[in-house]
C-alpha positions as CSV (number, residue, x, y, z in Angstrom):
1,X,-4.4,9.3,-32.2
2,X,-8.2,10.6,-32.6
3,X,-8.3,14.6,-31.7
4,X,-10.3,16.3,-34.7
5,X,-13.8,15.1,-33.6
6,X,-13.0,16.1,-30.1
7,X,-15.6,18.9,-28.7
8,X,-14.3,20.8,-25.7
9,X,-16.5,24.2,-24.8
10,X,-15.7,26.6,-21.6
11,X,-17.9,28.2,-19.2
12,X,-17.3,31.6,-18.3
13,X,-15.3,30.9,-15.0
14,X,-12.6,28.8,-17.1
15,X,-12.6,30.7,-21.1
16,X,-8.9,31.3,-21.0
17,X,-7.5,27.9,-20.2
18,X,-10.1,26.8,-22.3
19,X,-8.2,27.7,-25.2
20,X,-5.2,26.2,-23.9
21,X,-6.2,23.3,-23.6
22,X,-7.5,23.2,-27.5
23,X,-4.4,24.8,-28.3
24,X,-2.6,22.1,-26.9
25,X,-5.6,19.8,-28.6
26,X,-5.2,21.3,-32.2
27,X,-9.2,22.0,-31.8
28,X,-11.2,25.2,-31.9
29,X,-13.3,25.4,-29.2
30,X,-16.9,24.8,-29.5
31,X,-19.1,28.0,-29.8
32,X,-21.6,29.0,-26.6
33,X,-22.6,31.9,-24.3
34,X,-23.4,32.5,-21.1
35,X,-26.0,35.2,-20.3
36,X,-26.6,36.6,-16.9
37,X,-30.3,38.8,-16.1
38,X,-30.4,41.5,-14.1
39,X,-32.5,39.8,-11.4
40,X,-29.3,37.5,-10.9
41,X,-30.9,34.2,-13.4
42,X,-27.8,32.7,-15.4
43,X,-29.0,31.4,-19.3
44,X,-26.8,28.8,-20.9
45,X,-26.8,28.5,-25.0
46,X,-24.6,25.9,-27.3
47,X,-24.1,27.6,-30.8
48,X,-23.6,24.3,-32.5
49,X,-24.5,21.1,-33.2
50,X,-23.2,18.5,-30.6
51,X,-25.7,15.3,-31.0
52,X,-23.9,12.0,-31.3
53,X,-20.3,13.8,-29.9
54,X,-18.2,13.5,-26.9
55,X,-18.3,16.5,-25.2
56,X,-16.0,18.1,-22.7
57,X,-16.7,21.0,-21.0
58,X,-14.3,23.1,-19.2
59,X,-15.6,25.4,-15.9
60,X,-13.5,26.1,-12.8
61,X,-16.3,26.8,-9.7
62,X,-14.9,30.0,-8.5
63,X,-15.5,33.6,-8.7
64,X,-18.2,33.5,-7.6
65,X,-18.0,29.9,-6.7
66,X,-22.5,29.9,-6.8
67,X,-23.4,31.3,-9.8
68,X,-20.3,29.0,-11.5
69,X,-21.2,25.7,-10.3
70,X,-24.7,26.7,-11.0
71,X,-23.8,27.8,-14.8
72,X,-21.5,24.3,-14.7
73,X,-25.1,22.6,-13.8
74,X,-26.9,24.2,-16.9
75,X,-24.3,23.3,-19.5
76,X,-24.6,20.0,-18.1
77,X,-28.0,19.9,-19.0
78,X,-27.6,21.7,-21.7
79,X,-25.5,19.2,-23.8
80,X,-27.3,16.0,-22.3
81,X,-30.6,18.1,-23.9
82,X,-29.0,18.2,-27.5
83,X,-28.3,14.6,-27.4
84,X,-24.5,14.8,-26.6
85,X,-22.8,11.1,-26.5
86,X,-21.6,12.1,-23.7
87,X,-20.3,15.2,-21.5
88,X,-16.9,15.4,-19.6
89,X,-17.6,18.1,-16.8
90,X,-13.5,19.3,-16.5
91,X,-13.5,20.9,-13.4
92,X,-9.8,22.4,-12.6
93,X,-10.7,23.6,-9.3
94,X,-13.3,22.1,-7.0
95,X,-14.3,25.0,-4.9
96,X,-16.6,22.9,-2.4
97,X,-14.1,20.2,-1.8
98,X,-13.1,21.7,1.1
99,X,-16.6,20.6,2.5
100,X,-16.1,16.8,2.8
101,X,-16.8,16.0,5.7
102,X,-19.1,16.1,8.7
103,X,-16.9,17.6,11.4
104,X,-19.1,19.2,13.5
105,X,-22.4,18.6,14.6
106,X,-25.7,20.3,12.5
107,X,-23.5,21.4,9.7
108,X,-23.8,20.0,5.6
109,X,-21.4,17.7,3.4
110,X,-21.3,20.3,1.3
111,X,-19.3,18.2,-1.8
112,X,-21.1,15.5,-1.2
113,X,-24.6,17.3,-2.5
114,X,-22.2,18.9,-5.4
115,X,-21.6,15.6,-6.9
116,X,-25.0,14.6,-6.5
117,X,-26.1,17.6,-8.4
118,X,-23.5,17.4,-11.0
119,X,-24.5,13.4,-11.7
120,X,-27.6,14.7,-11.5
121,X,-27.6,17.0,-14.6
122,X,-26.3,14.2,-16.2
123,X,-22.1,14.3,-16.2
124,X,-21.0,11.0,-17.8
125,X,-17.5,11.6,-16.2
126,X,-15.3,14.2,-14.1
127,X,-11.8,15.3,-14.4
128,X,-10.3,17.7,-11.7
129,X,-6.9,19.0,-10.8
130,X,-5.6,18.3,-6.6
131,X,-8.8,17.8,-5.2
132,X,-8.8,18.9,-1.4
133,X,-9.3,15.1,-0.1
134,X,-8.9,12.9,-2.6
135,X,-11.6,10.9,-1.4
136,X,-14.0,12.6,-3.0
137,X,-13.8,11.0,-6.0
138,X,-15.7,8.5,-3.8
139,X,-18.9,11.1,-3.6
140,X,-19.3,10.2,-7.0
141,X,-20.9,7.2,-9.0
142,X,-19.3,8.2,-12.4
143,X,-16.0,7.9,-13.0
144,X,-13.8,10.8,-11.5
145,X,-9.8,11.3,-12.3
146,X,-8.1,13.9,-10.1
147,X,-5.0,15.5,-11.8
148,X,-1.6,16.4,-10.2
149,X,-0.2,20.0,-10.8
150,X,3.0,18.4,-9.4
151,X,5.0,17.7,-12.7
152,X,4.3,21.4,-14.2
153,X,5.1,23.3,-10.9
154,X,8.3,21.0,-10.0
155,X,9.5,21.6,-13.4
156,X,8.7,25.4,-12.9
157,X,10.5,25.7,-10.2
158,X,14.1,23.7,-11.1
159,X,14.0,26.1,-13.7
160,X,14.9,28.6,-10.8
161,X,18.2,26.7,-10.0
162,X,17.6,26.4,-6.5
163,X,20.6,25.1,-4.2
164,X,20.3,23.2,-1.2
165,X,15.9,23.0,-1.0
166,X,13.5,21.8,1.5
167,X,10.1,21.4,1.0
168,X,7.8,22.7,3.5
169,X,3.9,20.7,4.3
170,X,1.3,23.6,5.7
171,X,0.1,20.9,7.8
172,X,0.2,16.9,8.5
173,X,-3.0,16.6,6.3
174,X,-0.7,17.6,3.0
175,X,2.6,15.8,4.1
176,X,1.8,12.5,1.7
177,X,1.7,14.8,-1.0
178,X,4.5,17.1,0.2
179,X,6.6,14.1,0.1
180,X,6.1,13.8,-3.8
181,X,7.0,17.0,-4.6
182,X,10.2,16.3,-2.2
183,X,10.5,12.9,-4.0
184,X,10.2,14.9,-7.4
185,X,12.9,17.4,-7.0
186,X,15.2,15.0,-5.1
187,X,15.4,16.4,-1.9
188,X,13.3,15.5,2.0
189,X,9.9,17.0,3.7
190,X,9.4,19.6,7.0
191,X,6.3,20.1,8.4
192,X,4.4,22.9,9.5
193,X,2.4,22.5,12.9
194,X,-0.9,24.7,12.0
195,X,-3.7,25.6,14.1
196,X,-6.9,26.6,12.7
197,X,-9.6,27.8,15.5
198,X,-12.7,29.3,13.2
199,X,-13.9,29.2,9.4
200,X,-12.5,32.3,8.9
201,X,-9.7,31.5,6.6
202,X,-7.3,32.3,9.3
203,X,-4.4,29.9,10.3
204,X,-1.7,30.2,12.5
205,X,1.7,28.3,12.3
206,X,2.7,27.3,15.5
207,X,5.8,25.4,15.1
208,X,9.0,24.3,11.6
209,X,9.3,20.5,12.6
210,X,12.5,20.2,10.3
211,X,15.8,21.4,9.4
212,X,15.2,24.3,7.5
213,X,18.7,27.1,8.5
214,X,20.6,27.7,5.8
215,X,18.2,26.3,3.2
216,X,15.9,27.1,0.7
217,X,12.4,26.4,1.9
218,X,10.0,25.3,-1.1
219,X,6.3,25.9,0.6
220,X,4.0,23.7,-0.9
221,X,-0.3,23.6,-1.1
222,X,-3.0,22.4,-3.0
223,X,-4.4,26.3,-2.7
224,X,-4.2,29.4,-1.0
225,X,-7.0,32.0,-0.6
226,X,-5.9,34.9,2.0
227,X,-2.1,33.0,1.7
228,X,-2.2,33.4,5.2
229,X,-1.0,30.3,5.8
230,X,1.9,30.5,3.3
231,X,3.3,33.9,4.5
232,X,2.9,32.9,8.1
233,X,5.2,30.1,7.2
234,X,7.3,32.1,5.9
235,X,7.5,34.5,8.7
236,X,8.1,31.5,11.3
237,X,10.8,29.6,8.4
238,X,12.9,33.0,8.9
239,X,12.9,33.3,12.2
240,X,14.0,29.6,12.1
241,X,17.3,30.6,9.9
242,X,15.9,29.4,6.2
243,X,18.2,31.3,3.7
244,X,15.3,31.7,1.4
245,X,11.1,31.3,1.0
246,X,9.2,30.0,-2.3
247,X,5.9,29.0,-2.6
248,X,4.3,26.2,-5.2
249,X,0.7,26.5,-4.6
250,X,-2.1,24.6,-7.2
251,X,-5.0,26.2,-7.3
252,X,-4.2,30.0,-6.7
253,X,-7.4,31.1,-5.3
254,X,-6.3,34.5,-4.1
255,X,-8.9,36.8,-2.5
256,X,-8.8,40.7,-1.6
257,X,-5.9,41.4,0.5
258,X,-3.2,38.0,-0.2
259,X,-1.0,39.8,-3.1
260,X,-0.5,42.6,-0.7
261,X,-0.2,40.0,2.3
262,X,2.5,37.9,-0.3
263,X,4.2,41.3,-1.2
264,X,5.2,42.3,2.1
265,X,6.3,38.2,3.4
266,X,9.4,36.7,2.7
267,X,8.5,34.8,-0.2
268,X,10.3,35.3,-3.0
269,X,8.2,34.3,-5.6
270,X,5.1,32.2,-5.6
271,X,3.8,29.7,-8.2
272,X,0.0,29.0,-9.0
273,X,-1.6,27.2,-12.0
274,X,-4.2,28.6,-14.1
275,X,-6.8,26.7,-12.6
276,X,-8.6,29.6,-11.7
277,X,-8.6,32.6,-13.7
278,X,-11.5,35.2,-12.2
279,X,-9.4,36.3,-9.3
280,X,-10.7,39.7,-7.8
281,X,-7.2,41.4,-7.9
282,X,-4.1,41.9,-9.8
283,X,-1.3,39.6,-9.4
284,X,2.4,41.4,-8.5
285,X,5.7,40.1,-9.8
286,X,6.3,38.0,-6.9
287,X,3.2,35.8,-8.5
288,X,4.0,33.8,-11.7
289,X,1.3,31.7,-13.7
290,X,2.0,28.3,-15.1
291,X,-0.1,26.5,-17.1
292,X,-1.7,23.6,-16.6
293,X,-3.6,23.3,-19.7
294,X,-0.9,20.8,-21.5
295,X,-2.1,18.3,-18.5
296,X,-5.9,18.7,-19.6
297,X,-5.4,18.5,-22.6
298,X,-3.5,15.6,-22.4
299,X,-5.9,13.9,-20.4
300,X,-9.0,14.9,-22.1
301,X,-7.2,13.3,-25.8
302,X,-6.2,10.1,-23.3
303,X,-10.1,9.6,-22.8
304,X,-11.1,9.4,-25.4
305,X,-8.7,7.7,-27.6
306,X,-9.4,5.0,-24.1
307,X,-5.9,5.1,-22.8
308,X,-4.7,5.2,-19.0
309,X,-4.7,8.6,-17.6
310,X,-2.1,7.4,-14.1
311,X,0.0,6.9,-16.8
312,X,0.3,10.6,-17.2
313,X,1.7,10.4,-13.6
314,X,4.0,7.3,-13.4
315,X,7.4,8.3,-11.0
């Protein structure tokens, strides 16, 4: 299989899994920087020569979610500019994803106008990890492959030798995909009833539809920000009689105030991906990184050697 004329660069909101993934590759990443001006202007720069290669460019939009998807924009460009083949825009998390609909009247689609602007700058293809709603890859006239975190996080956590689990859904929305980390690790589904009244990242869990006393409660969620909901579950899975609390959580978004909210729940330990890496605070021990990078990386050499990517994710 082709890998050594592979060229995979990283913006500034995704350097260390980056490397990863061309560690995984057998690659050295491609040389760049970023510069940002005092007046808040964000200047882009490719170090070497990259006409006639595939390119793939790695840059999670978060942290600050603007100035990243506006520096994703400019490499983008950038590479299209020096007469790249082509440019892969990896994108491990999606920050406007959440925006995907029109749910309310007078408000915007908001990652609707990001794939616009990313086909406009002139991606040739996309490859994400758990995208919010998975149909957005519909948003987007070029080809767009959405990566599960599900095999490196189920095998993270039957490393833990847990007895007698559950796995827990935040909501209905995320019970389909609940069920495939249940169907994963062999066991069955509850579901949390959550009620969300304002866009201030505040949810509250209402009600455990499931058996859950005497068992070890696996929480699972494509991210977290203020892990509100997740330690709210955990509060109300307690109450209910679960023996124990874990959470499996892709993108680990993580703002000011959720390790200390996580630190004084019930969960015992929590599981994110390095999909995001820019967090403004300091994980605790009840937080444990895993790596996703092998599941880029994987993908990005299935590309282009032209070779299925669902295969990566056949049960």
């Amino acid at each position: 299989m082709v890998t050594d004329d592979i060229m995979v660069f990283a913006g500034s909101g995704s350097q260390r899994l980056g490397d990863r993934i061309c560690d995984y590759l057998g690659v050295t990443r491609g040389k760049n920087e970023t510069l940002r001006f005092s007046e808040g202007n964000i200047f882009v720069r490719v170090l070497e020569n990259v006409r006639g290669h595939k390119v793939y460019l790695v840059q999670s939009t978060v942290f600050p979610a603007n100035d990243n998807f506006m520096e994703l924009l400019f490499w983008i460009d950038a590479f299209k500019r020096a007469s790249a083949e082509s440019v892969t825009a990896i994108i491990p998390y999606f920050s406007y994803a959440k925006g995907d609909k029109k749910d309310e009247p007078r408000v915007s689609i908001r990652a609707r106008v990001c794939a616009d602007a990313i086909e406009a700058a002139g991606a040739d293809r996309v490859v994400t990890m758990d995208l919010h709603a998975p149909q957005i890859q519909g948003f987007f006239r070029v080809p767009v492959d959405n990566l599960y975190a599900l095999p490196a996080l189920c095998d993270r956590i039957r490393a833990e030798k847990l007895e007698d689990c559950i796995i827990l859904s935040p909501d209905t929305g995320f019970a389909k995909q609940a069920r495939k980390y249940a169907s994963n690790l062999g066991t069955t589904v509850a579901i949390a009833d959550k009620q969300r009244v304002a866009h201030d990242e505040k949810a509250e869990v209402l009600e455990i539809i499931g058996h859950v006393e005497g068992r070890t409660v696996i929480v699972v969620d494509d991210f977290t920000i203020s892990a509100g909901t997740l330690t709210n579950a955990a509060d109300r899975l307690v109450e209910r009689g679960a023996k124990q609390v874990y959470a499996i959580v892709a993108h680990g978004v993580l703002s000011e105030g959720s390790v200390e909210r996580i630190d004084a729940s019930p969960i015992r330990k929590l599981f994110v991906t390095d999909t995001v890496e820019n967090q403004p605070v300091e994980f605790s021990e009840k937080i444990e990184t895993v790596s996703v990078a092998p599941l880029f990386g994987e993908a990005i050499k299935r590309i282009h050697n032209r070779e299925s990517i669902s295969e990566m994710f056949d049960e």
